[in-house]
C-alpha positions as CSV (number, residue, x, y, z in Angstrom):
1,X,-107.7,-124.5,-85.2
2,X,-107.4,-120.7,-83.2
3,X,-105.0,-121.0,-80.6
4,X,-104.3,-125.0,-80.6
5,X,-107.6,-125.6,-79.8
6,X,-110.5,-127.2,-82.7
7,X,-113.3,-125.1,-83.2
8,X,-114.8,-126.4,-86.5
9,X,-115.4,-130.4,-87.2
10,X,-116.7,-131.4,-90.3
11,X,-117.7,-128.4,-90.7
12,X,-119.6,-128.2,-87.3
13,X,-118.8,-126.1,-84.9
14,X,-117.1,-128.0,-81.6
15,X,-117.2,-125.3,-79.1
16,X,-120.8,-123.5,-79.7
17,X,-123.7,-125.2,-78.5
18,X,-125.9,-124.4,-81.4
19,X,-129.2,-125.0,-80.3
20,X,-128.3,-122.8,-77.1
21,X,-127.1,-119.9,-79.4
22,X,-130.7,-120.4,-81.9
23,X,-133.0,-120.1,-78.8
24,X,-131.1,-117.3,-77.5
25,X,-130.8,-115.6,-81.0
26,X,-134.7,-116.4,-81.4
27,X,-135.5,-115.3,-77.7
28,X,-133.6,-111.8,-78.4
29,X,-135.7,-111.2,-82.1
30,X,-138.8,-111.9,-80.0
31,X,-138.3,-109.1,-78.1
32,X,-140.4,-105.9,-79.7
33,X,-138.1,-103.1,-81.2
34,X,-137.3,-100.3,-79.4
35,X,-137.7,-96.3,-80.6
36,X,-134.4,-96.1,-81.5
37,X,-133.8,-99.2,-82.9
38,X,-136.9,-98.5,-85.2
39,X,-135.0,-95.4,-86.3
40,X,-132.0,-97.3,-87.2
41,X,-133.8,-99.6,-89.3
42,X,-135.7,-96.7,-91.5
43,X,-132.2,-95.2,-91.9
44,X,-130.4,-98.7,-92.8
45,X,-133.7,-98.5,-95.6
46,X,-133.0,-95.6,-97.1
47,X,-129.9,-95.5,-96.9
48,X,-129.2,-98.8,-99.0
49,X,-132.0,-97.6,-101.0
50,X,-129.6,-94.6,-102.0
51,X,-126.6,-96.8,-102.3
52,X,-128.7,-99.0,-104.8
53,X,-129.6,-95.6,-106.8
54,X,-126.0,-94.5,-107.1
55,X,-124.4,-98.0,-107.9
56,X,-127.1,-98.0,-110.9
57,X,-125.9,-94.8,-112.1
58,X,-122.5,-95.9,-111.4
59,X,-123.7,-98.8,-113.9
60,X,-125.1,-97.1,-116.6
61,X,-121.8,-94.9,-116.4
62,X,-119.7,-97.9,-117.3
63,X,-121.7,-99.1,-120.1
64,X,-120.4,-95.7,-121.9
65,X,-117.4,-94.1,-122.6
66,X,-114.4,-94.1,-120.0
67,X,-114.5,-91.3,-117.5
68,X,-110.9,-89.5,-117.5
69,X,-110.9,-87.0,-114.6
70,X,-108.9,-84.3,-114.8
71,X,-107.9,-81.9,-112.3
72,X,-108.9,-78.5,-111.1
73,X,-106.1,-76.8,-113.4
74,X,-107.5,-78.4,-116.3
């Protein structure tokens, strides 16, 4: 419940009209890309790409001996 009012029955949803929202959702990804949006996506790509690189380091790391950091005065 949100607010008093039932939103999710059975694990349905009692306020959406789901076939409404999928045509609507499936009109909008019908729709070419724009420019920008293109961009977006080729940065969203490399940038998970580096993320993956640095988590697998990140991995590797753990496997060895415990980092202890010290500071700058050390």
């Amino acid at each position: 419940m949100i607010a008093g009012a039932v939103v999710l029955r059975d694990g349905a949803p009692t306020r959406i009209d789901q076939a409404a929202a999928l045509e609507e959702l499936a009109a909008r990804m019908r729709v070419p890309l724009t420019v920008p949006e293109k961009c977006n996506h080729r940065i969203g790509l490399v940038t998970a790409e580096h993320a993956r690189a640095v988590c697998a380091d990140d991995e590797e790391a753990a496997l060895g001996e415990p980092f202890h950091g010290g500071t700058a005065r050390d």
